[in-house]
Every structure is written in C-alpha cells, then in structure tokens.
Backbone as XML, in Angstrom:
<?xml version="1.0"?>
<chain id="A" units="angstrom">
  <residue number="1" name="UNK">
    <atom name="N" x="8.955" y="0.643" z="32.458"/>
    <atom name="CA" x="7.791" y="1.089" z="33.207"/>
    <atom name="C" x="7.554" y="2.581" z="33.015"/>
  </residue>
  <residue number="2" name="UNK">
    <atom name="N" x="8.588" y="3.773" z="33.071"/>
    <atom name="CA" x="8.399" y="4.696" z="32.740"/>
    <atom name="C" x="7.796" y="5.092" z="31.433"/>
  </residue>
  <residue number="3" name="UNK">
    <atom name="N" x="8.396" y="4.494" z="30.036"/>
    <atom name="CA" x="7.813" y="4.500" z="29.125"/>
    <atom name="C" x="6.220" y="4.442" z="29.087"/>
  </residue>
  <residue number="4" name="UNK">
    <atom name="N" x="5.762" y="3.456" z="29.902"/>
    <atom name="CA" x="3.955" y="2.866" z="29.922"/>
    <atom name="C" x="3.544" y="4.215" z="30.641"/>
  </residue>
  <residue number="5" name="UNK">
    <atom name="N" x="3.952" y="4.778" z="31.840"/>
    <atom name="CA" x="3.135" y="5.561" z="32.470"/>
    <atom name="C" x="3.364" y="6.932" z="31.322"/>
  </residue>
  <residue number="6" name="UNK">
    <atom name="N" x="4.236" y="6.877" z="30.863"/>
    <atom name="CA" x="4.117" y="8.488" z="30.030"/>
    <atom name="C" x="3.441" y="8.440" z="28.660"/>
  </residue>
  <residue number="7" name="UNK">
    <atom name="N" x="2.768" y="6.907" z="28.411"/>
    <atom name="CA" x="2.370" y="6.789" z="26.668"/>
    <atom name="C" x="0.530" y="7.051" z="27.515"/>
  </residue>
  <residue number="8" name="UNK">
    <atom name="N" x="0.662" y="6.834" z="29.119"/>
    <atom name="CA" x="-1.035" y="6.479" z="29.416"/>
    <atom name="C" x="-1.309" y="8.056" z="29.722"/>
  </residue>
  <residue number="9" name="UNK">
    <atom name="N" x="-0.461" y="8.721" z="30.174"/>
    <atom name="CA" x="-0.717" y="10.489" z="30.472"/>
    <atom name="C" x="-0.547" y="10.632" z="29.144"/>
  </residue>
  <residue number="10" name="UNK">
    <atom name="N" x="-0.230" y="10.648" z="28.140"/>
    <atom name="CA" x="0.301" y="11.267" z="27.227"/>
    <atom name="C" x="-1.878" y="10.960" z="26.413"/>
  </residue>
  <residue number="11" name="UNK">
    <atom name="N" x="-1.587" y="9.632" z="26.463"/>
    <atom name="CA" x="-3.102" y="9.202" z="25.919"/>
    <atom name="C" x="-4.614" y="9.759" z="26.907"/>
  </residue>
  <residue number="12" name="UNK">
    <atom name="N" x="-4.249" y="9.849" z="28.138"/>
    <atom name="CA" x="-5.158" y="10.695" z="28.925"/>
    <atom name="C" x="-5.251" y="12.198" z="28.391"/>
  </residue>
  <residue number="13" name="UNK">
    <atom name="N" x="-4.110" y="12.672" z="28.256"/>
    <atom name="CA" x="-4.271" y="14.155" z="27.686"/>
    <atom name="C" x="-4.818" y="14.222" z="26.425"/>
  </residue>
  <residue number="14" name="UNK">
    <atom name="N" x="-4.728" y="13.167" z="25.702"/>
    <atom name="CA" x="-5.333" y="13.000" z="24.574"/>
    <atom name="C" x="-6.785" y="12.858" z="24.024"/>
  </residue>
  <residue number="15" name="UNK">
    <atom name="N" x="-7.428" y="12.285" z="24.923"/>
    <atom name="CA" x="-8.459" y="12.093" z="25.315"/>
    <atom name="C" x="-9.102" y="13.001" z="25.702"/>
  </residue>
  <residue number="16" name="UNK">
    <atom name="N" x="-8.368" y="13.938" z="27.031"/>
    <atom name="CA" x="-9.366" y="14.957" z="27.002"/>
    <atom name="C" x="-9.024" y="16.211" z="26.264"/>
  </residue>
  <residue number="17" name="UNK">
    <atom name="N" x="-8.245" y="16.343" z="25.281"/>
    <atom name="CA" x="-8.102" y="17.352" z="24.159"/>
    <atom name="C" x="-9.705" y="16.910" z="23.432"/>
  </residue>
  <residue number="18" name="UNK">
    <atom name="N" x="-9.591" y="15.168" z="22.882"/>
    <atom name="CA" x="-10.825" y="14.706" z="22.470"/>
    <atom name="C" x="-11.994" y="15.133" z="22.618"/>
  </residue>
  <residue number="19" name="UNK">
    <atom name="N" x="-12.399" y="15.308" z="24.011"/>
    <atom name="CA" x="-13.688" y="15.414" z="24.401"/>
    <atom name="C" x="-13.581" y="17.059" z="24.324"/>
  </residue>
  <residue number="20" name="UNK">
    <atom name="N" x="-12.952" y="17.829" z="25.002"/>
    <atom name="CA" x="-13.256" y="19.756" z="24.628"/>
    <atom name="C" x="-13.627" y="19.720" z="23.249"/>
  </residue>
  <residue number="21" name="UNK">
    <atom name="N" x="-12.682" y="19.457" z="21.891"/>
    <atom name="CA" x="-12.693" y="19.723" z="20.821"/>
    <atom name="C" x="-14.422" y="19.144" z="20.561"/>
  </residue>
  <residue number="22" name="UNK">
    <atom name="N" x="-15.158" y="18.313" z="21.158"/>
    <atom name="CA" x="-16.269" y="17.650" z="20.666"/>
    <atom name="C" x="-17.438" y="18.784" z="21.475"/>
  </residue>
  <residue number="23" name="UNK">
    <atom name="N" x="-16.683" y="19.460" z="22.907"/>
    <atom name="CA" x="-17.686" y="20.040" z="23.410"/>
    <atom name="C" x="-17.755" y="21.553" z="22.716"/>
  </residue>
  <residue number="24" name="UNK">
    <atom name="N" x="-16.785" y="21.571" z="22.285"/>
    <atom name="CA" x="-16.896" y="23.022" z="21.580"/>
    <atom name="C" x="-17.675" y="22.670" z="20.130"/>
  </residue>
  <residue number="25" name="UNK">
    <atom name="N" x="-17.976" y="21.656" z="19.147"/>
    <atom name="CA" x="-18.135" y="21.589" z="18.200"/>
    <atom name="C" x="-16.949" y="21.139" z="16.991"/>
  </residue>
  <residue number="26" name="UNK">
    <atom name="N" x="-15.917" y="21.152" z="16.952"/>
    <atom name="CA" x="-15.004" y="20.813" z="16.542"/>
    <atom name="C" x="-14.830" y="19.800" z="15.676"/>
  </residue>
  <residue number="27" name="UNK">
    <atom name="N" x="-14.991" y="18.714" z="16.601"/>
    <atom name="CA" x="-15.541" y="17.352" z="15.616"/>
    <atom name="C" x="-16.569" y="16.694" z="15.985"/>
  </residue>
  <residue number="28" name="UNK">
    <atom name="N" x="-17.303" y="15.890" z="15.584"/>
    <atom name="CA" x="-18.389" y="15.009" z="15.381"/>
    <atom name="C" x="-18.509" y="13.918" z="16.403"/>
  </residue>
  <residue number="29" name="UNK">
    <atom name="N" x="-19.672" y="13.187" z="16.235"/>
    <atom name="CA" x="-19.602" y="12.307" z="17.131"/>
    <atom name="C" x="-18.893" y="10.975" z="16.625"/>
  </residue>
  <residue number="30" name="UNK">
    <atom name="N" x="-19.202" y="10.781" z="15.480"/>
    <atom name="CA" x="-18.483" y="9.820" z="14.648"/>
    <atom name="C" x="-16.508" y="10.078" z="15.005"/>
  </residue>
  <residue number="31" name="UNK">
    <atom name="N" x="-16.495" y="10.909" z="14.776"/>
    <atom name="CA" x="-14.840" y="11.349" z="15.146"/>
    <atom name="C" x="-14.346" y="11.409" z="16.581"/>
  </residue>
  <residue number="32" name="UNK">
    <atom name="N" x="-15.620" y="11.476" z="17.383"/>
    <atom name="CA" x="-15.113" y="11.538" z="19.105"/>
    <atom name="C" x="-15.350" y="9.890" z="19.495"/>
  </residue>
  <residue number="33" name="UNK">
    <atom name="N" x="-15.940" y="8.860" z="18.504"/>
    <atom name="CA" x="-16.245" y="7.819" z="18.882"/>
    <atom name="C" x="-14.661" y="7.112" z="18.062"/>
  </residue>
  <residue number="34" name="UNK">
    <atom name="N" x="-14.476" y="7.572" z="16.915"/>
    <atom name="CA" x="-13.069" y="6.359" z="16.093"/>
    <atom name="C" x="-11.681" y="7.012" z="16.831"/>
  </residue>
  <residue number="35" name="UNK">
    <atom name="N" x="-11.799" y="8.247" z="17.209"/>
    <atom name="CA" x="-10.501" y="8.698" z="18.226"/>
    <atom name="C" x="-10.434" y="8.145" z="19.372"/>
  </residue>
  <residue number="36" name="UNK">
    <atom name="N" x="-11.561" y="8.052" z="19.796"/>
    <atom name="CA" x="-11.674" y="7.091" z="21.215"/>
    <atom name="C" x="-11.504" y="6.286" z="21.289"/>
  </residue>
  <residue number="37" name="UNK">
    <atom name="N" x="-11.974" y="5.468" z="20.667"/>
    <atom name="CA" x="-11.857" y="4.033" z="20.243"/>
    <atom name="C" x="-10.058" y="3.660" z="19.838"/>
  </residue>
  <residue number="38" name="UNK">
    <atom name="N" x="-10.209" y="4.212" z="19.042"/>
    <atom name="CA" x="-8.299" y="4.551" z="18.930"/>
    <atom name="C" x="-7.414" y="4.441" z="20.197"/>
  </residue>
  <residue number="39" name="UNK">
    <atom name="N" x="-7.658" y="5.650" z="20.770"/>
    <atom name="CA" x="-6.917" y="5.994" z="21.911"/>
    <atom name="C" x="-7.013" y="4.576" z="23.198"/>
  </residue>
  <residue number="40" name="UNK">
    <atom name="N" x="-8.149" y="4.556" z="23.297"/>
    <atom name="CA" x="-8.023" y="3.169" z="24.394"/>
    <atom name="C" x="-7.415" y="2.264" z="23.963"/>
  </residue>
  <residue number="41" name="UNK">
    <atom name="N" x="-7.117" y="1.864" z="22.682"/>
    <atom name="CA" x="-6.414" y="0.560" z="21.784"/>
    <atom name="C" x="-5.172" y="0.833" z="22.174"/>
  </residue>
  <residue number="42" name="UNK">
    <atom name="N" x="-4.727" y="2.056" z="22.550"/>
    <atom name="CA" x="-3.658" y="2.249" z="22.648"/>
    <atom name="C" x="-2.589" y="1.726" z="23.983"/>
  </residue>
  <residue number="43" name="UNK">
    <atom name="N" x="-4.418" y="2.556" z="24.804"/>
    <atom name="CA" x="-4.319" y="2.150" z="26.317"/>
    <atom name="C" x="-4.259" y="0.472" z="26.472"/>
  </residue>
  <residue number="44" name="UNK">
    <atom name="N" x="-4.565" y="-0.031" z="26.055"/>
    <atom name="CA" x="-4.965" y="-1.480" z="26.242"/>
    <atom name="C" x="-3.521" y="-2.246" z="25.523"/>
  </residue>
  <residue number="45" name="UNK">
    <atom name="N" x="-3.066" y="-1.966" z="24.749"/>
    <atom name="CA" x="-1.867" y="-2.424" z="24.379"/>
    <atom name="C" x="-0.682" y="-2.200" z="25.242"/>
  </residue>
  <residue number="46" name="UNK">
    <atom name="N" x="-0.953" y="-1.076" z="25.878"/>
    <atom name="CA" x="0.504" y="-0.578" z="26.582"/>
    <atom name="C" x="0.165" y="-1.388" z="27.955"/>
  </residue>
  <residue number="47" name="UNK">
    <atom name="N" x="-0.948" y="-1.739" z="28.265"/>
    <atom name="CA" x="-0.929" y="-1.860" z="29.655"/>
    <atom name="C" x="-1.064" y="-3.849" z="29.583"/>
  </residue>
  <residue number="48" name="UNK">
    <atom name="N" x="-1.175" y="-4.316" z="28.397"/>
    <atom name="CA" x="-1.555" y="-5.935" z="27.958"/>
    <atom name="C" x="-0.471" y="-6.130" z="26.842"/>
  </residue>
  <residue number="49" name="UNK">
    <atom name="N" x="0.695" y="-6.027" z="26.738"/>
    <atom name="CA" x="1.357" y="-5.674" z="25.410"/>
    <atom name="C" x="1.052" y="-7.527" z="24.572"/>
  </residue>
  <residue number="50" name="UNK">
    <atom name="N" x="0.819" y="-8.435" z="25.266"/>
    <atom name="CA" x="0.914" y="-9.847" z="24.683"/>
    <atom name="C" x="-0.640" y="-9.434" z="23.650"/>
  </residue>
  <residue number="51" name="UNK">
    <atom name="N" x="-1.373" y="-8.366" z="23.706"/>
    <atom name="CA" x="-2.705" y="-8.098" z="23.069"/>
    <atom name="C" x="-2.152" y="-7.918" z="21.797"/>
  </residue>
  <residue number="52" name="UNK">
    <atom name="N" x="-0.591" y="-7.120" z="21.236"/>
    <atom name="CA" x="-0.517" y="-7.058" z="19.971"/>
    <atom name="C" x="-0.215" y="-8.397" z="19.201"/>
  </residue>
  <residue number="53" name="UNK">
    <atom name="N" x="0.584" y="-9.439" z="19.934"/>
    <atom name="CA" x="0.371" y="-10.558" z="19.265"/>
    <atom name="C" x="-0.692" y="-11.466" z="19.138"/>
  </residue>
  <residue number="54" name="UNK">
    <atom name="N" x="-1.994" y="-11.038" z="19.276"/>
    <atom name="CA" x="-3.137" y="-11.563" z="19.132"/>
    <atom name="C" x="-3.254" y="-10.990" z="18.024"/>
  </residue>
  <residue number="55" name="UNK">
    <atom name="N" x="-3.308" y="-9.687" z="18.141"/>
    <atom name="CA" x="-3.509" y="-9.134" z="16.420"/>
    <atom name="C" x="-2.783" y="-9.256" z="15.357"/>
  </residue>
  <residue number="56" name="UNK">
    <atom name="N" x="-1.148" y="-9.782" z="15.334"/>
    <atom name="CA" x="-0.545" y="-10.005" z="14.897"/>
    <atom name="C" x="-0.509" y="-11.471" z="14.184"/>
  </residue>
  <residue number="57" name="UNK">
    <atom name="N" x="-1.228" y="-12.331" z="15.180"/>
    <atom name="CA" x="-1.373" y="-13.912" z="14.414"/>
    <atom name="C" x="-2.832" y="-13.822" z="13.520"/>
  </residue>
  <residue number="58" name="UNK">
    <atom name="N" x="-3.819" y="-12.900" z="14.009"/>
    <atom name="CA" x="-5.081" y="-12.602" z="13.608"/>
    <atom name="C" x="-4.640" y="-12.366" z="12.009"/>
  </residue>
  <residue number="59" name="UNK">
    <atom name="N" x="-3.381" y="-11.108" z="11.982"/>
    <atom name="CA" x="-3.598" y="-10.771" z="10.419"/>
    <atom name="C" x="-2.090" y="-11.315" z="10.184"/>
  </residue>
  <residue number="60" name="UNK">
    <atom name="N" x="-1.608" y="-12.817" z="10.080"/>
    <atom name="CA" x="-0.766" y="-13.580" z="9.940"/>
    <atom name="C" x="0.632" y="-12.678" z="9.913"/>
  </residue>
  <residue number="61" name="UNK">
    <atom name="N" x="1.499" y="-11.975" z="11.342"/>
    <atom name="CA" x="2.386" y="-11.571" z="10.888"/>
    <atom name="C" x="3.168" y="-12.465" z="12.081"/>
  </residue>
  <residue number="62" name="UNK">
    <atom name="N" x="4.482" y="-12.598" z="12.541"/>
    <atom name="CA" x="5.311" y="-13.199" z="13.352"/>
    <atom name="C" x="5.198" y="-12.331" z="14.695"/>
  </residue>
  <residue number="63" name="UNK">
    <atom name="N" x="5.585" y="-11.042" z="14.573"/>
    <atom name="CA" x="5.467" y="-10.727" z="15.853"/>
    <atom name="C" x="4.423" y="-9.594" z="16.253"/>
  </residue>
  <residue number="64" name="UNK">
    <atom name="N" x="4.089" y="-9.232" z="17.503"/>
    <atom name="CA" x="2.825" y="-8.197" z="17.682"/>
    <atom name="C" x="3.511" y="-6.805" z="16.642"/>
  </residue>
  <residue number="65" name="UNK">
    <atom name="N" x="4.724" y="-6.327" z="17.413"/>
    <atom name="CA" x="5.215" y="-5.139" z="16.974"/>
    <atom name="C" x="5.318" y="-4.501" z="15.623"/>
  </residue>
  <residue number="66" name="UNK">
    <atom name="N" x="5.681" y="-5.823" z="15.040"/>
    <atom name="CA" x="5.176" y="-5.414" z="13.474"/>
    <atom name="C" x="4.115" y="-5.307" z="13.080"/>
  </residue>
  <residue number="67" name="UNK">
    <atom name="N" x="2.923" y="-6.136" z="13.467"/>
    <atom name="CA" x="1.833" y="-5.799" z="13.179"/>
    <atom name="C" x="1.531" y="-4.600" z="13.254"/>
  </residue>
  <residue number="68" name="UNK">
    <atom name="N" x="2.254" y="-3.931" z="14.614"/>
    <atom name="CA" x="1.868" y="-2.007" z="15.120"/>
    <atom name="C" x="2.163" y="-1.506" z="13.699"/>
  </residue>
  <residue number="69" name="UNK">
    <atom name="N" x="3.108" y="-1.957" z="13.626"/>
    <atom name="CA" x="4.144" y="-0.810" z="12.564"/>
    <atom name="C" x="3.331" y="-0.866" z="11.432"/>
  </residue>
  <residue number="70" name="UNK">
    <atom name="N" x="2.973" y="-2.303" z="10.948"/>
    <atom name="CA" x="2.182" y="-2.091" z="9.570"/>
    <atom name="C" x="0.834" y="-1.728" z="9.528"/>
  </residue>
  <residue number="71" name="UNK">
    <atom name="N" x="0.330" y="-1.509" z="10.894"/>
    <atom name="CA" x="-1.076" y="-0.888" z="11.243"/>
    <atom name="C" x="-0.848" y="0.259" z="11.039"/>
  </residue>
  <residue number="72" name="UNK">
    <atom name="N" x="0.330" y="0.884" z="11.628"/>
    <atom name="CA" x="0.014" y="2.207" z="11.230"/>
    <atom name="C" x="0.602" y="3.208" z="10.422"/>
  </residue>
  <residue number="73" name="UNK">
    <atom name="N" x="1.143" y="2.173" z="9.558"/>
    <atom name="CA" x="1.390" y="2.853" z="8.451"/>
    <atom name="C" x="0.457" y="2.872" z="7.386"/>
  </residue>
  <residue number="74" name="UNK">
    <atom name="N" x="-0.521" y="2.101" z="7.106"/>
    <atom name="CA" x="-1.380" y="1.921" z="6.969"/>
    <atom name="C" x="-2.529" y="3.181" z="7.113"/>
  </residue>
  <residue number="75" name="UNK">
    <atom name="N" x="-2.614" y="3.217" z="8.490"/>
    <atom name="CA" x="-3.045" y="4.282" z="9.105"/>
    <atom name="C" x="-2.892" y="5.586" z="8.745"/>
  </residue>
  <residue number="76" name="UNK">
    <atom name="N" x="-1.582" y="6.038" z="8.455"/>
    <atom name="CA" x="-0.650" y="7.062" z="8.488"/>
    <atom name="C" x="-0.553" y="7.252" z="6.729"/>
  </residue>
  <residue number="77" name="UNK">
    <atom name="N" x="-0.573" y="6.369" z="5.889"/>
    <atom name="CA" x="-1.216" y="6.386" z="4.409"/>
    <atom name="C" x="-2.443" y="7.137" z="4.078"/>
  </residue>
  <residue number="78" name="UNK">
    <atom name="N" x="-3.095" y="6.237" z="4.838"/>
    <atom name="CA" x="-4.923" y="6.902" z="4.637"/>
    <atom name="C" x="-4.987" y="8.307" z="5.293"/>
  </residue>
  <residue number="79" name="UNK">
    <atom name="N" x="-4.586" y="8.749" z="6.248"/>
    <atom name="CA" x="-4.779" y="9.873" z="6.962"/>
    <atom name="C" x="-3.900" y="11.052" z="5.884"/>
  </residue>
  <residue number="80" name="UNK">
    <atom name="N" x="-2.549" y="10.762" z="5.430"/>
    <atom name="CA" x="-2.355" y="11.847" z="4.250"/>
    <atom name="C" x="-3.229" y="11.768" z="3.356"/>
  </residue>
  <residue number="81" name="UNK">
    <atom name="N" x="-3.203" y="10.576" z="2.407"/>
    <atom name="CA" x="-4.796" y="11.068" z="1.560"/>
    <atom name="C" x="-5.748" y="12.012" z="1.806"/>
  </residue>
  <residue number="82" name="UNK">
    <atom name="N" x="-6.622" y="11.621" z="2.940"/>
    <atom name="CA" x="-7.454" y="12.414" z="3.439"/>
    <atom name="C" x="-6.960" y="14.187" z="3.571"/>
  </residue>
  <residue number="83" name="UNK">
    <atom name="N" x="-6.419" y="14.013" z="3.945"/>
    <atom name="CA" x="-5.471" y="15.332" z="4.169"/>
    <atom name="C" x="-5.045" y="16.041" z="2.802"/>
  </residue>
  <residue number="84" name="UNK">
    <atom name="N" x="-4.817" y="15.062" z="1.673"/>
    <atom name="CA" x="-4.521" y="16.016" z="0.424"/>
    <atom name="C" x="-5.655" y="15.778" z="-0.206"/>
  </residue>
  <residue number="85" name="UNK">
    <atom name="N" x="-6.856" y="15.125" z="0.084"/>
    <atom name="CA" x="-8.178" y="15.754" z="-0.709"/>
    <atom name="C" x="-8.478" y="16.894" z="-0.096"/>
  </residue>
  <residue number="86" name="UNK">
    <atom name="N" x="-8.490" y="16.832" z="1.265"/>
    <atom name="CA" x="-9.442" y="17.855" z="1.292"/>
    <atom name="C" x="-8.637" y="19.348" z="1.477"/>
  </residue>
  <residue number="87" name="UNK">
    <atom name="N" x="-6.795" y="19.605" z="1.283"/>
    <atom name="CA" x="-6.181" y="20.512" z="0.678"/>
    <atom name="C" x="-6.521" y="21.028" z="-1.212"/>
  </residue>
  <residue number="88" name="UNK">
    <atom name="N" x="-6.950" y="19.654" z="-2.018"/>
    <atom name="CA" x="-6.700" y="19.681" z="-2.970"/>
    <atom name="C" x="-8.653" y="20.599" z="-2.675"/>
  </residue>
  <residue number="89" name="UNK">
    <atom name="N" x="-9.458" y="20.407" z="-2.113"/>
    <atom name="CA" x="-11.075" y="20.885" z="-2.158"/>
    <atom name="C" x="-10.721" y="22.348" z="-1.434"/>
  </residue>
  <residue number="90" name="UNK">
    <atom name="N" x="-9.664" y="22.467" z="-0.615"/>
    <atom name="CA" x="-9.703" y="23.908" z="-0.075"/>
    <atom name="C" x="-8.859" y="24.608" z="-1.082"/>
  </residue>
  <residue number="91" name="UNK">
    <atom name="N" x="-8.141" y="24.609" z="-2.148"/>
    <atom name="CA" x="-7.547" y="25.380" z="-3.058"/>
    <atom name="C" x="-8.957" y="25.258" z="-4.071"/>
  </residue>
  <residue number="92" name="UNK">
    <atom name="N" x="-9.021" y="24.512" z="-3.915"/>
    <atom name="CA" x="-10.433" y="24.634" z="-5.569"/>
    <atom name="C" x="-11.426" y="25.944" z="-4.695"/>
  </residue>
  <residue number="93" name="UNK">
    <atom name="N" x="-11.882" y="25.803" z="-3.851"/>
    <atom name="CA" x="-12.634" y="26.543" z="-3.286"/>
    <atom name="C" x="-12.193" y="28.011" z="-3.130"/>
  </residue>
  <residue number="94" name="UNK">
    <atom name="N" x="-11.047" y="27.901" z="-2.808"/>
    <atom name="CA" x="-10.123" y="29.142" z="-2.827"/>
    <atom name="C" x="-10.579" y="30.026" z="-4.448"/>
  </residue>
  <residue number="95" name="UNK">
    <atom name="N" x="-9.826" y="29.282" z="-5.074"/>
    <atom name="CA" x="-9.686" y="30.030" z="-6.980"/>
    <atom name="C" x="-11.418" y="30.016" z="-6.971"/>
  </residue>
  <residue number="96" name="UNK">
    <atom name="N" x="-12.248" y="29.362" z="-6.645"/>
    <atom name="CA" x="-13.463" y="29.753" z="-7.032"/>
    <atom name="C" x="-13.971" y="31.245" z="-6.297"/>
  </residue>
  <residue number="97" name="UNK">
    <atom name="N" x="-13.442" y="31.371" z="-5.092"/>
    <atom name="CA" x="-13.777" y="32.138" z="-4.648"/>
    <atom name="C" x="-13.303" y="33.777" z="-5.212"/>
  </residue>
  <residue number="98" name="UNK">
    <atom name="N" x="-11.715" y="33.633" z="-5.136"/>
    <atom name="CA" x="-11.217" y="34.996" z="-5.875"/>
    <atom name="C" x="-11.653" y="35.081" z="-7.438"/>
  </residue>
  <residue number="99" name="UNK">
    <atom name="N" x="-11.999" y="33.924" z="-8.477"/>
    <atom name="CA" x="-12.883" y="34.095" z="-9.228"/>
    <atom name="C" x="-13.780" y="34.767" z="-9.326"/>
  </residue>
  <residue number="100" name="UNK">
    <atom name="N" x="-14.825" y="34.458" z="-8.516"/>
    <atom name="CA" x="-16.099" y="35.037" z="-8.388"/>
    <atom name="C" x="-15.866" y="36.882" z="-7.735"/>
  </residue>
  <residue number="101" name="UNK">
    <atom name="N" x="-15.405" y="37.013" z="-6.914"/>
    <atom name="CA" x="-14.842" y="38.115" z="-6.618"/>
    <atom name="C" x="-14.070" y="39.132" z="-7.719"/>
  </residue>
  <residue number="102" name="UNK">
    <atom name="N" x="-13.487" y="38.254" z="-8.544"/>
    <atom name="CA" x="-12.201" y="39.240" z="-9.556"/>
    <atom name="C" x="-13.685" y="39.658" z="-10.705"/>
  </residue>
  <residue number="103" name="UNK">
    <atom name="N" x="-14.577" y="38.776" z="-10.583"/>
    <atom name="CA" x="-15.655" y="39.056" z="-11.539"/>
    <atom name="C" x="-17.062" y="39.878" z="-11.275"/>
  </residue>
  <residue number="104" name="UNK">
    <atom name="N" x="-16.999" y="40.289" z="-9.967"/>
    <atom name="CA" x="-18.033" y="40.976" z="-9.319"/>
    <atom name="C" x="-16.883" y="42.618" z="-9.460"/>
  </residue>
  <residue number="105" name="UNK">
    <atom name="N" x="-15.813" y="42.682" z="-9.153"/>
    <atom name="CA" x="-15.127" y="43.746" z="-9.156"/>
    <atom name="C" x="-15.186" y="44.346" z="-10.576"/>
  </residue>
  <residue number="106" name="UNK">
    <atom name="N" x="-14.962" y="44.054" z="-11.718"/>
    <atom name="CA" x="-14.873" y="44.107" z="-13.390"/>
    <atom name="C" x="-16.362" y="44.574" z="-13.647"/>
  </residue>
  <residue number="107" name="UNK">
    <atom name="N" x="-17.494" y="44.095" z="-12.807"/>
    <atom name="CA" x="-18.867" y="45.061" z="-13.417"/>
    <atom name="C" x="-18.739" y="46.087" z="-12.630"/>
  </residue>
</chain>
C-alpha cells in the first residue's frame, strides 16, 4: 500500500511539473496531451493493477508485468533515439555555427 500512495504523489508531482512546463511554454500541447495521457496510465494501473493483464492478453504475453516491462522498454528505446537525433542536429548546428563565425572573422 505504501508503494501505491508514493508512485500516485510521485505521478501527481508529475503532472503538475507537466502543466507549469506547458504554462511557461516549454512544451506543446501535443506533449502536455501524450505525457498526460501517460501519466494517468500510470495512475490507473497502480490503483486497478488486474488493468495490466488486460493489456498483457491484448498483446499476447502471460502476465500483466511483463507486458510493463516490454512496454517500456520499448518506450525507453524510442525515447534514446529521439534523444540522439536531436544531439546528433544540435552538434551539426553547433560546427555550422562556429563555421560561419571562423569565416566572418578571416574577412
């Protein structure tokens, strides 16, 4: 029981990190809607846990918990990707930039 009440504060605080970061501009609405959406999945599992073995027979695995695990690794795949394109677009941007600079300095 302790575990559930500290994953639902933990996901409440989460949530409203969510919403500042959206009121300041931060992220998008698209991103305050799939984090949200996220985050209650979360809520809804911890507080219904027989909900992961619905998803679990849904995408044919034996038990809910694994299903978690291979959801989010899954998850946790795609999110580094993302993360090393758009490192691999902030170094390109970088060298273009001291480029352009090392070449404005030389005239």
């Amino acid at each position: 029981m302790l575990i559930k009440i500290f994953i639902i504060l933990f996901v409440l605080f989460a949530i409203s990190r969510l919403i500042l970061r959206f009121r300041d501009g931060s992220i998008s609405l698209n991103e305050l809607i799939i984090w949200g959406i996220l985050w209650i999945i979360i809520i809804i599992i911890t507080l219904l846990p027989w909900t992961a073995d619905i998803i679990a027979k849904i995408i044919g695995v034996g038990r809910g918990v694994d299903a978690l695990i291979y959801i989010s690794i899954i998850f946790l795949f795609y999110g580094f990707f993302r993360i090393s394109v758009k490192l691999e677009h902030i170094e390109y941007e970088i060298t273009k930039i001291i480029r352009n600079d090392t070449l404005k300095k030389k005239r």
